[in-house]
Structure formats: structure tokens, C-alpha cells
C-alpha positions in Angstrom: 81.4 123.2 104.6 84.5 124.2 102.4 85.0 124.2 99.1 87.7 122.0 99.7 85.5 119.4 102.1 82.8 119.7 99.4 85.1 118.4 96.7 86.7 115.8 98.8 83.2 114.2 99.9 82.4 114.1 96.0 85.3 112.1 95.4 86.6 114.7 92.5 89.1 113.1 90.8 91.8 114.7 88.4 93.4 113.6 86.0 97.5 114.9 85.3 98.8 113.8 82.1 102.5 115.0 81.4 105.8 113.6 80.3 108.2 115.2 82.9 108.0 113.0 86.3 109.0 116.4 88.3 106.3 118.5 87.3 103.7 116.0 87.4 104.4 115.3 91.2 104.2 119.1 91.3 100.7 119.2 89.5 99.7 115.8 91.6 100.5 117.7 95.0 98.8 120.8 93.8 95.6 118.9 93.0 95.6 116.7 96.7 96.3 119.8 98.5 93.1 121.7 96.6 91.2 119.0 98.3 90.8 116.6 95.0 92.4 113.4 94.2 95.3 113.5 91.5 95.8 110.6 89.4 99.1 111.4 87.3 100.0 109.6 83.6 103.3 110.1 82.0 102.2 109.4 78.6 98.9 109.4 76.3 98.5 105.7 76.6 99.0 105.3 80.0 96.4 107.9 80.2 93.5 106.7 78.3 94.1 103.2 80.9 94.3 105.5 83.9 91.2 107.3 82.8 88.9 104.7 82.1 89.9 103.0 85.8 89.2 106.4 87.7 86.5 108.3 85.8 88.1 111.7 85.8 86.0 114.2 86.6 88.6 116.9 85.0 92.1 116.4 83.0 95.0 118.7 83.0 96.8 117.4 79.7 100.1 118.3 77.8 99.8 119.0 74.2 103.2 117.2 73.8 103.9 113.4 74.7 106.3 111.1 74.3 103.8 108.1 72.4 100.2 109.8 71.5 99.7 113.5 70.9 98.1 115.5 73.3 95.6 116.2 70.8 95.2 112.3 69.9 94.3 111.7 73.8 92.0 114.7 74.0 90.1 113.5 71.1 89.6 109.9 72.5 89.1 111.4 76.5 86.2 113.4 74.3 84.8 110.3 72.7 84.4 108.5 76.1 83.2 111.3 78.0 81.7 114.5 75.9 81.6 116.6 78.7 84.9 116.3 80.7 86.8 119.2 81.5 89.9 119.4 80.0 93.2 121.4 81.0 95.6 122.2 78.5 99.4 122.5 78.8 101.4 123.7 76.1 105.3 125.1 75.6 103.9 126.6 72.7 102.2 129.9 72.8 101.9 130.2 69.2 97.4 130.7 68.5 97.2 128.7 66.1 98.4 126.0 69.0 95.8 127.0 71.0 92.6 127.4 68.7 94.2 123.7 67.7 93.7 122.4 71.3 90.5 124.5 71.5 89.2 123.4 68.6 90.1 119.7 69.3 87.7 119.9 72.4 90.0 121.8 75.6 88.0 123.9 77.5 91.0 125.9 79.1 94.7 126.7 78.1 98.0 127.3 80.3 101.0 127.9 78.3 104.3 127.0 80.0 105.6 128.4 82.2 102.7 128.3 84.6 102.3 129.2 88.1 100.3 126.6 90.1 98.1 128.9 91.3 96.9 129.7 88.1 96.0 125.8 87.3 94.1 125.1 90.1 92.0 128.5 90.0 91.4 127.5 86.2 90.7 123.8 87.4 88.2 124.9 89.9 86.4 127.0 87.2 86.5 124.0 85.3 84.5 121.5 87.9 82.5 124.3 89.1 80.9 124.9 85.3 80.6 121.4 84.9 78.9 121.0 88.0 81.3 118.7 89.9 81.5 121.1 93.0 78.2 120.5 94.0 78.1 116.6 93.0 76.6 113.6 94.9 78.9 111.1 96.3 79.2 108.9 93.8 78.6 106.0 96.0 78.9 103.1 92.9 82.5 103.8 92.4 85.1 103.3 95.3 88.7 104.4 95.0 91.4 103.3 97.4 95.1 103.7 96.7 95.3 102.8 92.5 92.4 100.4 93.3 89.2 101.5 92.1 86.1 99.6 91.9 82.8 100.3 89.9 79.8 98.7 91.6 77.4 99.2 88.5 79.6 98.3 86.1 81.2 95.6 88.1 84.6 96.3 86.9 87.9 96.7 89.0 90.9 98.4 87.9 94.1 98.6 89.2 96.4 101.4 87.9 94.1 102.1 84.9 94.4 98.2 83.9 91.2 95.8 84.0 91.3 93.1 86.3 88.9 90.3 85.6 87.4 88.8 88.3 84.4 86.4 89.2 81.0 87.4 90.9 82.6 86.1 94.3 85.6 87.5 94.2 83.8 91.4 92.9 81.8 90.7 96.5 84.5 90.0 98.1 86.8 92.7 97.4 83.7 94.9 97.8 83.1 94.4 101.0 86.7 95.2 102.1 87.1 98.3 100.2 83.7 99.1 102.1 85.9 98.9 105.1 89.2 99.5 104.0 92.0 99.1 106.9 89.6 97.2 108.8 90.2 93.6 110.2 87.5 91.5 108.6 87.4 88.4 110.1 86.1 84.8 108.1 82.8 84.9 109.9 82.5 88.2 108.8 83.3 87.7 105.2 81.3 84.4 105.0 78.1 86.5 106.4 78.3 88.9 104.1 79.6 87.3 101.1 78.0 84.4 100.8 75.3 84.1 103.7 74.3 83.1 107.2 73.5 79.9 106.1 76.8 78.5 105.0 78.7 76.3 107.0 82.0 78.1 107.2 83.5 74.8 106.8 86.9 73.8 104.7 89.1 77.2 103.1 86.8 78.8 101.1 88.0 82.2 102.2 91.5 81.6 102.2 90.8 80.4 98.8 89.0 83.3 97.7 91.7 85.6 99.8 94.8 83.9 97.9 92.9 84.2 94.1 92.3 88.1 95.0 96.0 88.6 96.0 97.3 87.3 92.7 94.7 89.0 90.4 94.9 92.2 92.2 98.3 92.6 93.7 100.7 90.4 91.3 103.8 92.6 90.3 102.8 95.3 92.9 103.1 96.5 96.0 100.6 94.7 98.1 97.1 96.0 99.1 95.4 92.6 100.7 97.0 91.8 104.4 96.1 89.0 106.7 96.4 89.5 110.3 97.5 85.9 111.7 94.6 85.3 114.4 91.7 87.9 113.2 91.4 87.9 109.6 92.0 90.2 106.6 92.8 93.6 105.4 92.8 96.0 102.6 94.9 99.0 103.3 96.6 101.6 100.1 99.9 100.3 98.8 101.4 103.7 100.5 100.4 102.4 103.5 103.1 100.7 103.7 102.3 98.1 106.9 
């Protein structure tokens, strides 16, 4: 298996904090075509909510940001999680910058301009000390599109913001992201979500189905389909269909 494969079947997830839109796409396709998944944030708020929906397994962070420092967001990513490898980006080569960041809790320092080489090789030196390489699946958390769901935690977030839902609705989006892209039809979902002994009778899916949509896709692009005839879908926003 490839280094690559191995990271992608861990679901590694980084990440990319930094105020310019152009070199955070940049950062985000160097990340994906490592073999990781890149979750960019333009500011230090933004995040802080991004990281507490996805669970970063490693950060590549600016030092300078638009709202929080970089050194404010570093200090609160190292409150959350102790351990989580952290990237720094700086304009500033200046050491006492960089023992600042260091000191603050980075593990690593690029100073602008950087080549993107260079970032993943250090990222990758990164996950591999802190043992991410050769992580388990982590089989609690799903992550489709900006959609991730935390089965022990029984949380959902949707671009880094908490989305409150009932025990139902948890199961019900559960199961679809189990299967995302699939056709699930009501049969289906009654079975699984509720159980083999319900009559199927009245709405109660579509109920459930039209609750989801407004908790989880309201003011976005929409991740929750029905197929007239079959049943429903969950497919990535990027999808597009």
C-alpha cells in the first residue's frame, strides 16, 4: 500500500488556515493531491469552527490573519488538542518570529516564499511523528463534502458550524452518510432507523427527510436529494446533480 493510500484510508485530514484565497487553494490542492483531505479557513475564527467540525489531524497556519493572530489560534488549536501538529507560515523571517511561533506551541516553520514541495515533505514529517501515517480508520467520525458527523460524540457539523439535531434525525442522517450517493428507499430507512416492526404508515420519512434538509442544507448548496420513485440521497455539494 502507498503512503498515499495509507493516509487516505486513515481519513487524514488537514487543516489550511491563510488569509489569501489564491494560495490557500494552492495549499488545499497540494494537500488532496498528497493523498490527504484539505479543509481551508481564511481567518482565525473561521478556523477554530472548521477545526472542531473536522478533527484535524495536522494544521498548516499563518502567523498573520485578518481577525485573530496566528499565534491566538495556535494557542486555542493547542488547548483543544495538545498534540496536533502544527505548520507555521510566516512573511517574516526575523527569529525572534519564529522561537515566538515555536514557543507558542508550532512544531514546524516555513517562511514565505515557500515551495510546495517543501510543505508537504514537512507536513508528512509532521503526521508521521505523530503517528497519523499508520492510524486506524477512525470509523466514529464520517466526512462527506463539508458534512462531518461524529458517531461518539453525536455531533454534526456542517462547515465547522454545529448543527443540532434529534436522536432520529442523528440516525437518519447516519445511515445515509453510511451510504453516501446511494438511493435509500423508505423501506430501507424505516428498517433501519426505526425498526422492522413499524408500520411504514403516514409521512414519517418525508417528515424526517424535509427537517434534515432545512437543518443541514439551509443557505447552502444542497447535500440531501430525493429521487421521485426510489427514495433519497446524500451526495457532496460539489457533486453538483
Amino acid at each position: 500500500m502507498t503512503g498515499s493510500a495509507r493516509y487516505r484510508n486513515g481519513r487524514v485530514r488537514v487543516l489550511i488556515v491563510d488569509d489569501e484565497p489564491a494560495l490557500t487553494d494552492v495549499l488545499s490542492v497540494a494537500v488532496e493531491e498528497a493523498g490527504w483531505r484539505a479543509y481551508p479557513a481564511l481567518d482565525g475564527r473561521s478556523a477554530l469552527k472548521v477545526a472542531r467540525g473536522c478533527a484535524p489531524h495536522a494544521v498548516v497556519l499563518d502567523g498573520m490573519l485578518p481577525d485573530l493572530d496566528g499565534l491566538q489560534v495556535l494557542r486555542r488549536l493547542r488547548y483543544e488538542n495538545p498534540k496536533l501538529p502544527v505548520l507555521m507560515l510566516t512573511a517574516r523571517d526575523a527569529l525572534e518570529h519564529r522561537l515566538d511561533g515555536l514557543g507558542a506551541g508550532a512544531d514546524d516553520y516555513v517562511t514565505k516564499p515557500f515551495s510546495l514541495e517543501e510543505v508537504v515533505l514537512r507536513l508528512r514529517g509532521l503526521l508521521r511523528r505523530a503517528g497519523a501515517e499508520h492510524a486506524r480508520p477512525d470509523e466514529s467520525v464520517r466526512v462527506l463534502g463539508d458534512l462531518v458527523l461524529t458517531e461518539e460524540t453525536r455531533e454534526v457539523h456542517r462547515a465547522g458550524r454545529l448543527i443540532q439535531l434529534t436522536a432520529k434525525e442523528f440516525d437518519l442522517l447516519s445511515l445515509m452518510m453510511d451510504h453516501p450517493r446511494q438511493v435509500l428507499s423508505k423501506a430501507q430507512i424505516i428498517d433501519h432507523v426505526w425498526s422492522t416492526s413499524f408500520d411504514g404508515g403516514g409521512n414519517l420519512v418525508e417528515v424526517y427527510i424535509s427537517s434534515l434538509r432545512r437543518k443541514i442544507d439551509r443557505g447552502r448548496a444542497p447535500m440531501i436529494h430525493t429521487v421521485r420513485g426510489l427514495g433519497y440521497a446524500i451526495r457532496p455539494a460539489e457533486d453538483g446533480r
